[in-house]
N, C-alpha and C positions, 0 to 999 in steps of 0.2 A: 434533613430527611432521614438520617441516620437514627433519629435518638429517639430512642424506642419510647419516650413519652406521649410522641408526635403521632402514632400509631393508634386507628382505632381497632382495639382486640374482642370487645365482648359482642354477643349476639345482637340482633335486632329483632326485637317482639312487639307488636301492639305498639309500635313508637317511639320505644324507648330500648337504650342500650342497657343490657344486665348481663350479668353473667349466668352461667350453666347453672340450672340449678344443684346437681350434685356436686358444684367447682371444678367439673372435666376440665383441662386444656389441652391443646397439643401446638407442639412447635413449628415455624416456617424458617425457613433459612432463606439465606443470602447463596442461589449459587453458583457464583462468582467466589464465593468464598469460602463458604460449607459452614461460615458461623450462622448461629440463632439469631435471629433479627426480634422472632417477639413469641411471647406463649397467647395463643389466641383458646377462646372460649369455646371449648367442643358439646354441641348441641346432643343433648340425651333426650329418649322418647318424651321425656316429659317434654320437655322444651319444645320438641316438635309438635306436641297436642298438644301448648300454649300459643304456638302462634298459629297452625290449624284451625284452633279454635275461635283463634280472633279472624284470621283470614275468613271467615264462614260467616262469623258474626255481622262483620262489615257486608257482605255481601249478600247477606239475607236481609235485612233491617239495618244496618247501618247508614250513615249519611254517603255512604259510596253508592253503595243499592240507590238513593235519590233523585244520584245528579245526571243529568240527560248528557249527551255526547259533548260537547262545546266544553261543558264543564271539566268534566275528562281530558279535554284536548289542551285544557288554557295550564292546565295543573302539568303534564307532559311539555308541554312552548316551556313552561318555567324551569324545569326541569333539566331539561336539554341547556336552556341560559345557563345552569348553575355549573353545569358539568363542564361548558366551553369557559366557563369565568377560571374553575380549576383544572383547566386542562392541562399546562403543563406542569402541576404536581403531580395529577394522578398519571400521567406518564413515566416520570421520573418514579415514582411509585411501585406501576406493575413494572418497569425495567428492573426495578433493586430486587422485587419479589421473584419475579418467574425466570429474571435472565435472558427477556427479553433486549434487541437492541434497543436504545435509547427512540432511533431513528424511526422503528416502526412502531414503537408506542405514539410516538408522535403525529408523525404524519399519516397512519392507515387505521390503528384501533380506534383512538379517540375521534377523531371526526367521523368513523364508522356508525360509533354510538352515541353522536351527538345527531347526527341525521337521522338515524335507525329512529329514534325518539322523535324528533319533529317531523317525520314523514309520519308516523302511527298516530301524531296526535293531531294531524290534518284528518284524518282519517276518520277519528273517533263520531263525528258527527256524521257518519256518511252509512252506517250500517241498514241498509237497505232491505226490506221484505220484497217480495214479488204477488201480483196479482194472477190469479192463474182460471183464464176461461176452462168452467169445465159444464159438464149435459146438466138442463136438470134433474133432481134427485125427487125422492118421494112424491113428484107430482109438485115440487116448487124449483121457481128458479133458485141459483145456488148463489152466494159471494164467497169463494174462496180465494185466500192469500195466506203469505206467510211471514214470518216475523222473525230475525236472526236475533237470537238471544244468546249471551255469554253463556258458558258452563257450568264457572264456581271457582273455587279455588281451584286454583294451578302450581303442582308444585315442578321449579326446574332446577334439575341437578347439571352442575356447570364443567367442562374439562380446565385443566390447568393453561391450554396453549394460547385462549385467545380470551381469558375469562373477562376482560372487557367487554369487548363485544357481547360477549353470550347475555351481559347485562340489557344489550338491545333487544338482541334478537328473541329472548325466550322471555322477558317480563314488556316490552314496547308495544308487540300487538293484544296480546293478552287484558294487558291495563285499559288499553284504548278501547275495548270493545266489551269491556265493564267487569272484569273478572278480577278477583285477588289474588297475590302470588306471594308463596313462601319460596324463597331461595337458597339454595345449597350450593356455595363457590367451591371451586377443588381445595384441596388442604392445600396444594403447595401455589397458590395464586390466590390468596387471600384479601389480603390487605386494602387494594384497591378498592373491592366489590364494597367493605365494608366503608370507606369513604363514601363511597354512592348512597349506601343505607343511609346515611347522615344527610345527602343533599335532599332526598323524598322527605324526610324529617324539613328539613329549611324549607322545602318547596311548599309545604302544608299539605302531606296529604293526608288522606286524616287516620290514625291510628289503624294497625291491621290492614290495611288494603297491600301494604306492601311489606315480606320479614323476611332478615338475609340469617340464616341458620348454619355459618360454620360447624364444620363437626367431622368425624370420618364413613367414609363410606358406609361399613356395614351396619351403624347403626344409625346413624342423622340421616343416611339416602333409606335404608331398609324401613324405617320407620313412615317416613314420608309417603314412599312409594303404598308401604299396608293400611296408611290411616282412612276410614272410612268416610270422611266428610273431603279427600283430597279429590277431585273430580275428575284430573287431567296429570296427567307425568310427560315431562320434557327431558330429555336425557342424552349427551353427548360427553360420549368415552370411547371405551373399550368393547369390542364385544362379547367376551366373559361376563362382566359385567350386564350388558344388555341384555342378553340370553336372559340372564338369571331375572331382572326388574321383568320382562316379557311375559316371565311364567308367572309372577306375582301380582301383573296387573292383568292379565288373562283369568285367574282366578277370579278377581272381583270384577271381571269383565270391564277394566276400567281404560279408557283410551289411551293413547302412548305414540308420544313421537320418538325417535332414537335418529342418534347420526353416529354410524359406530366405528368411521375409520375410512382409509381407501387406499387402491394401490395405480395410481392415476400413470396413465400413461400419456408421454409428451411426444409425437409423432411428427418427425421432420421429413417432408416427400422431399422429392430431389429436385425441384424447383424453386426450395426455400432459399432465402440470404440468410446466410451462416452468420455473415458478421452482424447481422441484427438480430439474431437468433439464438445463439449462445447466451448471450447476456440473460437474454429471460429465459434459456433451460436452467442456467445458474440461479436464479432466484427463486424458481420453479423447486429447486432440489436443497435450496441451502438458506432462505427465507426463515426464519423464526428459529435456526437449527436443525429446520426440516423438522420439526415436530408440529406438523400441519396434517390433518387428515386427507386435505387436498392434493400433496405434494407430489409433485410429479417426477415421480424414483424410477418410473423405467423410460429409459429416453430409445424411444424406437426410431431411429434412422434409417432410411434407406441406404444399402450399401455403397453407393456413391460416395456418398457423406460419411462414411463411418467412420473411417481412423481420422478425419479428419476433427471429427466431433468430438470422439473422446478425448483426443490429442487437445482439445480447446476445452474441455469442461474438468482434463485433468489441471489443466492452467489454471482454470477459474479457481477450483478448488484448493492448489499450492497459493492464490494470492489473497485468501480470505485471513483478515488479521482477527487474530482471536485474542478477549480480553476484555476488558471491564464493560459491559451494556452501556453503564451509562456515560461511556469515552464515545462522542460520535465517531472518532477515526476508528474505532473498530469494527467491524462489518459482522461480526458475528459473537453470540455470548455464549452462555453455557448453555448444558441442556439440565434441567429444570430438575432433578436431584439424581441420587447416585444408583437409585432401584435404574434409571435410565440408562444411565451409564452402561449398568452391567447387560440391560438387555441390549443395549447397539454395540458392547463391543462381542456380546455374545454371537450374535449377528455376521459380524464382518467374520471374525472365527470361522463360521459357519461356512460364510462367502468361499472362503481361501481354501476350505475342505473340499468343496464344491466342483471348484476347479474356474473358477472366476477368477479373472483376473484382476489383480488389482493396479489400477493405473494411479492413483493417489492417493493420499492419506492412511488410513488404516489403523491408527492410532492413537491414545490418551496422553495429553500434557501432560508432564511431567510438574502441576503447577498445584498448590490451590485452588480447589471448586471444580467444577463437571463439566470440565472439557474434552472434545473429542473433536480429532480434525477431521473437515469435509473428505468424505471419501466415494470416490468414482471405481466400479469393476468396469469389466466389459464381459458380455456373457450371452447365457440363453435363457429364454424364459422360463424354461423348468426347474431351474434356481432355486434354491429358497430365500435367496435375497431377490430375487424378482415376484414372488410369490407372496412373500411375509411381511405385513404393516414393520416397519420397523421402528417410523418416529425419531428419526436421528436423521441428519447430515449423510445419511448413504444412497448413494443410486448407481444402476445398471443400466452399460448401452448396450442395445440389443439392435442386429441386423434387419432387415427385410427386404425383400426384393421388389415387392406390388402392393398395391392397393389392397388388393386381398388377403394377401401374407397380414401386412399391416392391420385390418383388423380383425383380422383373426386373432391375432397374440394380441392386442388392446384387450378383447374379450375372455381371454383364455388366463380369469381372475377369478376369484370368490367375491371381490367388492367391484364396485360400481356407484362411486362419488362425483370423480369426474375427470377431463381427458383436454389434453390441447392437443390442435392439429396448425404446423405452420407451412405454409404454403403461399404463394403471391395468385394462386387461383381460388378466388373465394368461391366461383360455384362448384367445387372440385372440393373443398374443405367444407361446406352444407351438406354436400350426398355423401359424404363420409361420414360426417358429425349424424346423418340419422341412424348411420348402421351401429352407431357404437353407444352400448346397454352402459349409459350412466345419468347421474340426475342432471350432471350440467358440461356444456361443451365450450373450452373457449378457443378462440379461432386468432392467432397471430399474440396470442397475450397470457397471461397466468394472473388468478386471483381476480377477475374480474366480476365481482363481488358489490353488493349495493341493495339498501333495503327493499327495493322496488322488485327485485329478482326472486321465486324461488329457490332453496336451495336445501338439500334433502341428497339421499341416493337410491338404489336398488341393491338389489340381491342382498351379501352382508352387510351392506354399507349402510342399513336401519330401511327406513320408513317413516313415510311424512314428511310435510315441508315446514320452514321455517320461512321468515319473510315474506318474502315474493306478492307484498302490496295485500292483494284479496285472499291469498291462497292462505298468508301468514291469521286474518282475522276468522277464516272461513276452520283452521286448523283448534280454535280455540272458542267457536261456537260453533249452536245446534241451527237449525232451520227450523220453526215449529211452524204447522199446517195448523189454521183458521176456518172452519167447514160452516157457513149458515144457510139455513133453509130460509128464503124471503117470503 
């Protein structure tokens, strides 16, 4: 897996792997280590109006425009076969790439996207119009219905933390409900997505329906996002970043999903069990690196529980062994390059100015590659480590006294991705889970995540869903009204 032969680097256009056409590249690293693992092929406008253009072609007149849903569906069942036949390559894969553990490539990404795909491609034959009784018109009775039709091309620009998945989630419903998509993986979680491009190729699908456009942000995402034939933009990052795609597809009034981050709050009432409780605020805060948009960095306890909590998630956090991804005995890898680095240790900095305390970690290895250990404050929400996406291995416990207190400070964020409440009263964690402004609420658990669920957020945290079964096809098609006079 090492040998950069093994690696697939150039773009995918029309079916076939080339390279940029101007010979752009740029590098991904190892970061585990901080070496270059491979010079991958960076997508320039041209490139993007070559697979644009083929994206459009297939979907105007192409053999994709043809094929009825079943068709669709058998090509995604295959698909989904090829990915589980390499699945544990492309795990060991995104682990070497992004610094993922070994562990959760394993067991949570890959089987994510091998579902994500065979649940969309049960699907594809299922796109249903509606009859709609309505008065007669002009003096005749009426037959009106409607017809759900794909979009067009779809272009989805991918973040670095879960770029497998996002392989399900932003081309699975899409495909299934007859659209083509050009895709854009992060620079620094490459490698993988471009193995994928290669299995659509195996699977036969037929040229252009499907093109993965490495390249950097400001030009392979800005391009995409301005091309006039691209119909749809998918987008999960940053929201700098979003702002700015928002105003660009606003102009050409062009649709737009975004996932742009969140500052999730993990809520312990004082009738939780700590000791089955802690374990999943720890994985909640220290999962992927905590470079999860989901992650749940402010851990609000009832004061009961307080010093007890910290006291147990400062532990968790001193027994996280850090070190090579693809070592299962390590529980934790790097964070994903070193622009990272400096924003989380910028971060904690921040924290200790602050006047947060810090119960553990705090610190960069003193090692090769982009390590930082789990680090726990304990603090108040007006923080700006309670306040600020961070994307690292840091979280903050914060007191409360009531139900009320409780969410209030849940609420008192800019984002609104998503929130766990634990508690042994599940009707007690429902009338909580309505008051609290986010897209998904999980109740005794973290990450509980599955193609069948929407998932999306409010406020900063974008607009639009992803997956969520109907919501995911309904997101990347129209409804066209059918009016006849009989």
């Amino acid at each position: 897996m090492t040998a950069k032969q093994e690696f697939q680097t150039q773009l995918y256009i029309a079916g076939q792997f080339q390279d940029a056409q101007d010979g752009a590249t740029f590098k991904t690293y190892n970061p585990a280590t901080g070496e270059v693992l491979a010079e991958i092929s960076a997508a320039g406008v041209a490139d993007v109006d070559k697979a644009v253009q083929a994206a459009h072609a297939q979907f105007e007149s192409g053999e994709w425009s043809k094929m009825d849903g079943a068709q669709r569906g058998q090509l995604l069942y295959k698909l989904a076969d090829l990915i589980e036949r390499d699945q544990e390559q492309l795990a060991r894969l995104e682990s070497l790439d992004s610094g993922k553990p070994l562990a959760m490539a394993t067991y949570a990404d890959l089987p994510n996207l091998i579902s994500t795909y065979r649940y969309y491609a049960g699907l594809a034959d299922k796109l249903e119009g509606r009859s709609i009784p309505v008065p007669d018109m002009q003096g005749h009775p009426v037959l009106a219905y409607t017809i759900r039709e794909p979009l067009g091309v779809i272009a989805s620009i991918a973040a670095y933390n879960f770029s497998t998945m996002y392989l399900g989630w932003k081309a699975a419903p899409a495909l299934a409900a007859g659209n083509t998509v050009v895709f854009k993986p992060a620079e620094d979680a490459t490698l993988t997505s471009l193995h994928v491009a290669a299995l659509f190729k195996e699977a036969g699908f037929p040229a252009g329906v499907f093109n993965m456009l490495p390249g950097l942000g400001p030009v392979t995402g800005d391009a995409l996002v301005k091309h006039p034939l691209v119909a749809k933009l998918s987008y999960t990052g940053g929201g700098a970043v979003g702002r700015v795609l928002a105003r660009t597809a606003a102009e050409q009034l062009k649709p737009l999903t975004l996932e742009l981050g969140g500052k999730a709050p993990q809520i312990v009432l004082e009738d939780a069990n700590l000791e089955q409780v802690v374990p999943t605020l720890a994985m909640g805060l220290f999962a992927n690196q905590g470079q999860i948009c989901a992650a749940g960095t402010r851990i609000l306890v009832h004061r009961s529980h307080y010093d007890a909590v910290a006291e147990a998630l400062g532990g968790a956090a001193k027994a996280q062994v850090l070190g090579d991804p693809l070592d299962m005995s390590n529980t934790m890898g790097p964070l994903a390059n070193q622009r990272s680095v400096d924003r989380v240790m910028g971060f904690i900095e921040t924290g200790k100015k602050d006047g947060a305390k810090l119960v553990a970690g705090g610190e960069r290895l003193s090692q090769p590659g982009y390590f930082v250990q789990p680090t726990i404050f304990v603090g108040d929400n007006h923080m700006t480590v309670a306040q600020e996406e961070i994307f690292g291995p840091v979280g903050i416990v914060i007191p409360f006294d009531s139900d009320e207190e409780a969410v209030k400070i849940a609420n008192d964020t800019k984002y609104g991705l998503s929130a766990g409440i634990f508690t042994r009263d599940i009707s007690r964690a429902n009338l909580l889970a309505r008051r609290i402004r986010t897209g998904a609420v999980w109740i005794n658990g973290f990450a509980l995540v599955d193609p069948r669920l929407p998932w999306g957020g409010v406020k900063e945290s974008g607009y639009g869903r992803e997956n969520g079964g109907w919501s995911g096809i309904e997101d990347v098609t129209h409804e066209k009204v059918v009016t006849a006079l009989l």
